[in-house]
C-alpha positions as CSV (number, residue, x, y, z in Angstrom):
1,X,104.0,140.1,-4.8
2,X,101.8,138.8,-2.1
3,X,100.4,141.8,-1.2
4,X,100.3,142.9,-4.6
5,X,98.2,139.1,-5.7
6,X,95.9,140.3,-2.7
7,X,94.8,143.3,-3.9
8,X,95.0,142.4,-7.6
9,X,92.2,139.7,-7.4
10,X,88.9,139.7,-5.5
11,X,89.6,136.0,-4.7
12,X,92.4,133.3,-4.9
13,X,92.5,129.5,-4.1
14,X,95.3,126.9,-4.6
15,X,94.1,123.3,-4.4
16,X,95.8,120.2,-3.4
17,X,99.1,122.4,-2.8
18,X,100.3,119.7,-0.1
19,X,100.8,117.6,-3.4
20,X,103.8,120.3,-4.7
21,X,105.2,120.6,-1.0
22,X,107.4,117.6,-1.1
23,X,110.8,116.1,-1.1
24,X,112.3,116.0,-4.1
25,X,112.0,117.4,-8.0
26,X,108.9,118.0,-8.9
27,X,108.1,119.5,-12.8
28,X,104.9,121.1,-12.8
29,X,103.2,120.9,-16.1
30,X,100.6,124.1,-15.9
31,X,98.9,125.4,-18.9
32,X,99.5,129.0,-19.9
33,X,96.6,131.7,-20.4
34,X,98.0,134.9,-18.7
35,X,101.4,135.6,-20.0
36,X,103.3,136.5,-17.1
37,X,100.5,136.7,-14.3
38,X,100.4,133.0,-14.4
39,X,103.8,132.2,-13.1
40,X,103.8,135.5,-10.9
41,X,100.1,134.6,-8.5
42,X,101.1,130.7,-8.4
43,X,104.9,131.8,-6.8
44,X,103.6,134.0,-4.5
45,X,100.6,131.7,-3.7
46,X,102.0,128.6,-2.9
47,X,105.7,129.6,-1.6
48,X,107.4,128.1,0.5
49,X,108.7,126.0,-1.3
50,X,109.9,128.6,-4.4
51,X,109.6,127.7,-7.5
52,X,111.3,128.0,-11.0
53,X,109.9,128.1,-14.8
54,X,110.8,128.2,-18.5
55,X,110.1,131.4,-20.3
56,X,110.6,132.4,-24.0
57,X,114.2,132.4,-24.8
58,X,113.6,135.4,-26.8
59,X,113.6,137.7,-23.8
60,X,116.5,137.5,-22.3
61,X,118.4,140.5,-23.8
62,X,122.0,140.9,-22.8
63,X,122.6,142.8,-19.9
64,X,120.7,143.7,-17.1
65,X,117.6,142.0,-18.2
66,X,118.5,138.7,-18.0
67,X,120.2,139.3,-15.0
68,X,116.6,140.2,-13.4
69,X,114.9,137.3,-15.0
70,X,117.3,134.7,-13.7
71,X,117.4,136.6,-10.2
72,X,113.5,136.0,-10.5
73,X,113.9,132.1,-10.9
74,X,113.2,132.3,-15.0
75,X,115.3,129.9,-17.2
76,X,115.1,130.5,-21.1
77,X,113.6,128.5,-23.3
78,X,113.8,128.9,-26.9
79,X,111.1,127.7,-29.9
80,X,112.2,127.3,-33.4
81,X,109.4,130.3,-33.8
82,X,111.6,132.6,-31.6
83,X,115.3,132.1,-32.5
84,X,114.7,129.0,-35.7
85,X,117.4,126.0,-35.3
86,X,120.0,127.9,-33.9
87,X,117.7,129.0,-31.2
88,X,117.2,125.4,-30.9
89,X,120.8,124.6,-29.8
90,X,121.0,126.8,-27.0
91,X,118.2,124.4,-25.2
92,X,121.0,122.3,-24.7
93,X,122.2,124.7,-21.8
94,X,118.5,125.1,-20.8
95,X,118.3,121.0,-20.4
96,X,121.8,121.7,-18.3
97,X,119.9,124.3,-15.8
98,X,116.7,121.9,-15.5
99,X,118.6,119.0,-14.5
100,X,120.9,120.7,-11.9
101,X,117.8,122.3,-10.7
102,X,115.8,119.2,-10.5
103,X,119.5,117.0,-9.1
104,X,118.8,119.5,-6.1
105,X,115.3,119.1,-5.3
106,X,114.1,121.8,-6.8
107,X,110.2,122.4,-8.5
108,X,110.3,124.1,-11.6
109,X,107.2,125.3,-14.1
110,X,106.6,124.0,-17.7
111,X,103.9,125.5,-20.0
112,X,102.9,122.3,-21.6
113,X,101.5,123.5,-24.2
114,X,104.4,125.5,-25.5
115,X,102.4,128.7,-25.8
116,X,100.7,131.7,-24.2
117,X,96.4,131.7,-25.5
118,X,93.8,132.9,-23.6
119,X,91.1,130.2,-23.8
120,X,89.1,128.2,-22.0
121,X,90.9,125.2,-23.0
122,X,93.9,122.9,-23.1
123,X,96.0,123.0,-26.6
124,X,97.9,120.1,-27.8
125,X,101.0,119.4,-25.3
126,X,104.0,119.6,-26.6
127,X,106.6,116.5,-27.7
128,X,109.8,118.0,-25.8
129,X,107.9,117.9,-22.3
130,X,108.4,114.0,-22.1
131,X,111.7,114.4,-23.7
132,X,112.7,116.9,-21.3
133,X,111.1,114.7,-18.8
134,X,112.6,111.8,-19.4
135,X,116.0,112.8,-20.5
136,X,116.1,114.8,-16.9
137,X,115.4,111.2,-15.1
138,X,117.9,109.2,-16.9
139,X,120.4,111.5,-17.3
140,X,120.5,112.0,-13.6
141,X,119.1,108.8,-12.1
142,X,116.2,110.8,-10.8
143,X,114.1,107.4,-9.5
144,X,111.7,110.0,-7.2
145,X,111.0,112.4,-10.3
146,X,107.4,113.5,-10.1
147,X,105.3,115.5,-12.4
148,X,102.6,117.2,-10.9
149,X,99.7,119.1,-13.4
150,X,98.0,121.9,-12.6
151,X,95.2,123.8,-13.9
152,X,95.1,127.3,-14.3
153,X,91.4,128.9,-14.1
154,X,90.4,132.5,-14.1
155,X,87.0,134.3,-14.0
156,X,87.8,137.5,-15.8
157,X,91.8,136.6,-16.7
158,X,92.4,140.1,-18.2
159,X,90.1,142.2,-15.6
160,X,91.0,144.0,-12.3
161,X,89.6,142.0,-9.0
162,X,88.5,139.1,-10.8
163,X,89.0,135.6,-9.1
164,X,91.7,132.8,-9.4
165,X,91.7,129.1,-8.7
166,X,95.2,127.2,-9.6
167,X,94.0,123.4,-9.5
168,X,96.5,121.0,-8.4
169,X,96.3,117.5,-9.5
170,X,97.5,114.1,-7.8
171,X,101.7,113.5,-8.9
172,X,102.4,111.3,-11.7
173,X,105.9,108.8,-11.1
174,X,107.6,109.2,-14.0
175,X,109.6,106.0,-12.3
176,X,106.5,103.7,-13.1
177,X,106.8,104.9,-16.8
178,X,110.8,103.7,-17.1
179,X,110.8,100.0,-17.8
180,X,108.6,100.6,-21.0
181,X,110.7,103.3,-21.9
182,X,113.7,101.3,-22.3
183,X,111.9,99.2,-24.1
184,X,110.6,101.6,-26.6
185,X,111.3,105.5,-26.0
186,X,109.4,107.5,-28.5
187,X,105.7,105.1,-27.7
188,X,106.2,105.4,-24.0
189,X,106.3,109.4,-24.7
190,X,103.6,109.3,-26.4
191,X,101.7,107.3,-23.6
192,X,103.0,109.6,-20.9
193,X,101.6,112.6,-22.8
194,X,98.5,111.5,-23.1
195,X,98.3,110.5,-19.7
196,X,99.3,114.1,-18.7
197,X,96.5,115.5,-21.4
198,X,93.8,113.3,-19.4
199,X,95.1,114.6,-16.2
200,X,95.3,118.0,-17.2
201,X,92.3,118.5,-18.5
202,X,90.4,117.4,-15.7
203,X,91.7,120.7,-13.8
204,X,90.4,123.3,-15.8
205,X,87.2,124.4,-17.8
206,X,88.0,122.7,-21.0
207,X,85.2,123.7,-23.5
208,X,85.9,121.5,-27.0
209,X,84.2,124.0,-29.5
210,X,84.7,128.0,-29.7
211,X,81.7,128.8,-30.6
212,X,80.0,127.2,-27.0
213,X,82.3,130.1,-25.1
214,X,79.5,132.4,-25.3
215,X,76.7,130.0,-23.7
216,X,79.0,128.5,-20.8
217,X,80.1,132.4,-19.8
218,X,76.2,133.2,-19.7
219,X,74.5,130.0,-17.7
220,X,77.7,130.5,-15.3
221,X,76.2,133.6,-14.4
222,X,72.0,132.7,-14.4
223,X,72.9,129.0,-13.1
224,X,75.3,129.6,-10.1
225,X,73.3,130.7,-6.9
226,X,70.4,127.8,-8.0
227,X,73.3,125.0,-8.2
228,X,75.3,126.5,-5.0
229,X,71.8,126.2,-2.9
230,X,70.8,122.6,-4.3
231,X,74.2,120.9,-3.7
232,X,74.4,122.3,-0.5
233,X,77.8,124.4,-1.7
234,X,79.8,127.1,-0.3
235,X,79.0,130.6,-2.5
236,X,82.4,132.1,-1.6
237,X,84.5,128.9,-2.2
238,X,86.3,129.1,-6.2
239,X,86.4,124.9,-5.8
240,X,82.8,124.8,-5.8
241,X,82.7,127.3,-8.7
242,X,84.6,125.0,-10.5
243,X,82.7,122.3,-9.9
244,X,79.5,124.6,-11.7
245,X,81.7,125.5,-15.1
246,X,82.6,121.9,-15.4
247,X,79.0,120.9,-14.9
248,X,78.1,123.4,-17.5
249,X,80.8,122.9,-19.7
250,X,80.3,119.1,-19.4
251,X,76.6,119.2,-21.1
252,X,77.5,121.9,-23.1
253,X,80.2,119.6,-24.8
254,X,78.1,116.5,-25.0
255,X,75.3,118.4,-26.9
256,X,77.8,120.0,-29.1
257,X,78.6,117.0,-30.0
258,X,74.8,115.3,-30.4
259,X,72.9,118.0,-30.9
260,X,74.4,121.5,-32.1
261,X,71.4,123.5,-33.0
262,X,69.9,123.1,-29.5
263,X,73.1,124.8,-28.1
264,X,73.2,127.1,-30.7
265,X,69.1,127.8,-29.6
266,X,69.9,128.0,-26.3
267,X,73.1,130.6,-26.8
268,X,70.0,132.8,-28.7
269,X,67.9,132.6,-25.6
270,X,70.3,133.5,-23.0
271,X,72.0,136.1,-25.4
272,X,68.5,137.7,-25.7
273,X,68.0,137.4,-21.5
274,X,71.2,139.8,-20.5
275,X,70.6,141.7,-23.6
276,X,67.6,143.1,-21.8
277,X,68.8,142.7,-18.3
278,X,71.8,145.0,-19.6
279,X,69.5,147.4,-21.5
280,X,67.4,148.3,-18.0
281,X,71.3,148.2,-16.3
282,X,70.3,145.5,-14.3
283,X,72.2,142.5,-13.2
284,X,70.9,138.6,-13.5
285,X,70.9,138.3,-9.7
286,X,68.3,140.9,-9.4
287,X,66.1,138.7,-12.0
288,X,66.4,135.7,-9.6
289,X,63.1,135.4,-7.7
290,X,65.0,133.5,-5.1
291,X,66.6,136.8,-4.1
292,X,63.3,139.3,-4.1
293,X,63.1,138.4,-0.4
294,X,66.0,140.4,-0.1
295,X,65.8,143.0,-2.9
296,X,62.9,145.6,-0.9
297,X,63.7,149.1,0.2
298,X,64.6,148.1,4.0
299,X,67.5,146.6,2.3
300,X,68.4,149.6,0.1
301,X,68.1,151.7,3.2
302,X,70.7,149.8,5.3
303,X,72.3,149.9,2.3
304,X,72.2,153.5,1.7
305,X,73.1,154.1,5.6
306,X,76.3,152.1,5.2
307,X,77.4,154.0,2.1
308,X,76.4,157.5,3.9
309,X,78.6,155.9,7.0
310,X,81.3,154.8,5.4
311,X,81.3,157.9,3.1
312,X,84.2,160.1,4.9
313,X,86.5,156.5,4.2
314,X,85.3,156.5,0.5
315,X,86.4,159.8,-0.1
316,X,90.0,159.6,1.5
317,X,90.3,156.3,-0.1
318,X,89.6,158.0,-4.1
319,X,92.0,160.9,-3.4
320,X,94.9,158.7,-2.0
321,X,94.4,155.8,-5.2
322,X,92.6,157.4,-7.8
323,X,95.1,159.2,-9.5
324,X,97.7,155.9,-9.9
325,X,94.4,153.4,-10.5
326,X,93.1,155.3,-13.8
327,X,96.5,155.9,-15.0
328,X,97.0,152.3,-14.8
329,X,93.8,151.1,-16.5
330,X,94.4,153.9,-19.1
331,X,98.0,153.0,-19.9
332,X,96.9,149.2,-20.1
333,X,94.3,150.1,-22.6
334,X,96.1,152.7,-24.9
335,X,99.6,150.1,-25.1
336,X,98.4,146.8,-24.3
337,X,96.8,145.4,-27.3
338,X,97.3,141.7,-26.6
339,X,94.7,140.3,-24.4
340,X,97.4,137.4,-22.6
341,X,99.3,140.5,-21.7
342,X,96.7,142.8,-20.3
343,X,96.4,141.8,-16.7
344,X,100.0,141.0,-16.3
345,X,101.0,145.2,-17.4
346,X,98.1,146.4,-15.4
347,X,99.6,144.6,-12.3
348,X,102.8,145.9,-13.5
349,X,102.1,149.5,-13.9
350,X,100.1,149.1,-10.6
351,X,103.2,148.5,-8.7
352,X,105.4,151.1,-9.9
353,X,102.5,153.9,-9.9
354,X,101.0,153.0,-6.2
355,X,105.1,152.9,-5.6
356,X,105.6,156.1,-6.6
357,X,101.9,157.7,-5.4
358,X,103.2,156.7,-1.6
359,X,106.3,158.1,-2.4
360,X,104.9,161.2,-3.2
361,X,102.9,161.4,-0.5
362,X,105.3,159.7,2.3
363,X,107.3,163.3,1.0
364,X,104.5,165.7,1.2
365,X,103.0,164.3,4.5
366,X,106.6,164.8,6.1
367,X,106.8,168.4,4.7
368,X,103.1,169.1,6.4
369,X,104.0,167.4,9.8
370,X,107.2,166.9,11.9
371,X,106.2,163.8,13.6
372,X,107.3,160.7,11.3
373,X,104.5,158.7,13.5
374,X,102.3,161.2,12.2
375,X,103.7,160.3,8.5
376,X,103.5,157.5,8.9
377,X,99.5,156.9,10.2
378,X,98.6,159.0,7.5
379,X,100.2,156.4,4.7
380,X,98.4,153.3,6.9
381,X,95.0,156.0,6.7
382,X,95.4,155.8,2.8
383,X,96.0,152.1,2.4
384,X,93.2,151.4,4.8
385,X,90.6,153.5,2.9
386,X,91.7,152.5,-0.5
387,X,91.4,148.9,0.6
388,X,88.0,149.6,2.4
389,X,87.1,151.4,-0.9
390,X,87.7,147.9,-2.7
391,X,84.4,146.5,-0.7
392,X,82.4,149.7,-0.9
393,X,82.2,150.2,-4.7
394,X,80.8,147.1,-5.3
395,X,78.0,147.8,-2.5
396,X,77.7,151.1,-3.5
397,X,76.7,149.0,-7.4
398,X,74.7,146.7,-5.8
399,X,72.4,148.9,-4.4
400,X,72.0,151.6,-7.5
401,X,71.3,147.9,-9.3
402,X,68.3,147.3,-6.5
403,X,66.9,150.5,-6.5
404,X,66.6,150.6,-10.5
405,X,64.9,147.2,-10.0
406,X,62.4,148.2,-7.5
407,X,62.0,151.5,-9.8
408,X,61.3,149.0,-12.8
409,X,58.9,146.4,-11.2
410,X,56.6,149.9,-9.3
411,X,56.8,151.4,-13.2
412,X,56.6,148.1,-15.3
413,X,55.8,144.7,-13.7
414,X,55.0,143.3,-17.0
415,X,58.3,144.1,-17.5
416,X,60.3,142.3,-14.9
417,X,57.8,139.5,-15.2
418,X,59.0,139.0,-18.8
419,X,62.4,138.9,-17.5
420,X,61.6,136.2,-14.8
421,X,60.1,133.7,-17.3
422,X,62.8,134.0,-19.9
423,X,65.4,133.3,-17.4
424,X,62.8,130.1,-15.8
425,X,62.6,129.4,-19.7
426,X,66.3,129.3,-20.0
427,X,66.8,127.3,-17.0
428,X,64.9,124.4,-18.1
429,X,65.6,124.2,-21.6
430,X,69.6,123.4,-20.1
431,X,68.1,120.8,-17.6
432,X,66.2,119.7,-20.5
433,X,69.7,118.9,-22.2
């Protein structure tokens, strides 16, 4: 899975992780927008130490399936949505697992919010985390019981090589919460989840209304390389990324709040913007004059000599991945109709077709040659290029982008002017808010 998590997304990051490698149980409390992605790229990210998590109850069909989800570290769960009140009872066992689990120092996932939506915010946490929580720690005497949040941020969550950043917040003592719950049970639970909403919010991009989605996605993109530069930030780092969409998101709620039909003006103007950057298949970076002391034809032409260079690597790297790659995406978009679920089959059919693809040609390669050395260079000459091929295609993009753009501004300078001043327009109305 960690090679697989490599490939998968263009860039991962896991925060704070020293604050999960500890002695003793730890429940992580991790909000849920990728189905089964989520719990895959944070186990292979952060282990050692491995770590458990609850899952619907409603999978675990008898036989060999539960088998390979317990193997995998899943315990079941069950919602009175999934199995009603008799579902209900067999949480009893579920309490039983946690507690051993947790009795031996073990960390173990909980989606706080009790269900699987892809949004940009956090949903109302759910009443049986403190009960779980807290009936864990008393049952068994757990005095060093931690809960650590994380947060749970993708840039494209149902898209192929987009970028992942699991934020880890600071431990909470559940310990420091015990004398009041003694004293009164159901109002310390209450406290104790809202303390964990505070906290968990904090870690991800948590935008109040759905109709400011639209906005946030679009100054992300026109605001980023102008709020890297000033702040003196690292472009490549997803912490300081984060720190943008909160920025954004931050003003974006406040307004919302104050003033809606400026954000509502404002979602007009940048709609309008990549409307037309899209139309001319451009992209906003092109737009930025920051960047036209790098966007000129001795640019393109290194460009284009790379591309011409690299071209025999291309090549071998499409007809060794090709096949398996567009049978993947086409299989994920024919049967996959939820969005939660999209990235998690697409990873999943990825591993069984690039399985079998090597397979396939691990066979014909041997029938061709008698050397297995020989065999086995030319499967390490496939992976190579296909990898390579991951870093070509987008600067093989980039520079069809910067030669339509120098095409554009010989043909139509009025043209790319416009652009320039409706993104400068764009840039101050937000600082204006």
């Amino acid at each position: 899975m960690s090679f697989v998590i490599a490939i998968f997304f263009k860039r991962t990051k896991v925060s704070n992780i020293k604050n999960i490698q500890v002695k003793g149980p730890v429940i992580l409390a991790m909000n849920h927008p990728n189905a089964f992605m989520d719990p895959s790229a944070f186990s292979a990210l952060v282990y050692p130490p491995r770590v458990r998590y609850l899952a619907r109850g409603d999978a675990f069909k008898k036989g060999v399936v539960t088998w390979l989800l317990q193997s995998l570290g899943i315990i079941p769960i069950f919602r009175i949505q999934d199995g009603g009140k008799e579902g209900l009872k067999k949480n009893d066992e579920t309490y039983n697992i946690v507690n051993r689990l947790l009795r031996n120092n073990k960390k173990i996932i909980i989606y706080a919010e009790g269900l699987c939506i892809q949004e940009r915010r956090l949903r109302p946490l759910k009443k049986g985390v403190p009960r779980m929580i807290f009936g864990a720690m008393v049952d068994q005497n757990l005095k060093n019981l931690t809960v650590v949040p994380v947060g749970v941020n993708y840039s494209n969550p149902s898209q192929f090589r987009g970028d992942l950043f699991f934020n880890i917040g600071e431990p909470i003592l559940v310990n420091d919460y015990l004398a009041a719950y003694k004293e009164a049970p159901a109002k310390t639970m209450n406290v104790f989840l809202a303390d964990l909403t505070v906290k968990m919010k904090e870690l991800i991009v948590h935008i109040n209304h759905h109709s400011s989605e639209k906005v946030i996605k679009h100054l992300e993109i026109i605001l980023k390389h102008d709020f890297i530069k000033n702040r003196n930030l690292d472009a490549t780092n997803l912490e300081h990324d984060f720190l943008l969409s909160t920025s954004i998101t931050q003003t974006i709620n406040k307004t919302e709040d104050i003033a809606p039909e400026k954000v509502v003006e404002l979602t007009q103007k940048t709609s309008d913007y990549l409307t037309k950057v899209k139309k001319h298949k451009l992209k906003d970076w092109l737009i930025n004059p920051a960047k036209k002391n790098k966007i000129n034809y001795i640019f393109v032409f290194i460009n284009c000599l790379i591309i011409a260079l690299t071209f025999p690597i291309y090549i071998v790297g499409l007809i060794g991945n090709y096949l398996p790659y567009k049978i993947t995406y086409l299989l994920t978009s024919k049967k996959v109709k939820m969005v939660e679920f999209k990235a998690s089959f697409y990873m999943g059919f990825g591993c069984v077709l690039f399985l079998l693809n090597y397979i396939i040609i691990l066979i014909v390669s041997n029938l061709i040659v008698t050397s297995g050395w020989t065999t086995l260079l030319v499967i390490l000459i496939f992976l190579l290029c296909g990898y390579i091929c991951l870093y070509l295609s987008p600067l093989r993009k980039k520079t069809m982008g910067m030669i339509r753009f120098l095409q554009l501004k010989s043909k139509s300078s009025n043209t790319i002017s416009d652009l320039v001043n409706s993104r400068k327009e764009i840039i101050d109305y937000y600082n204006s808010l």
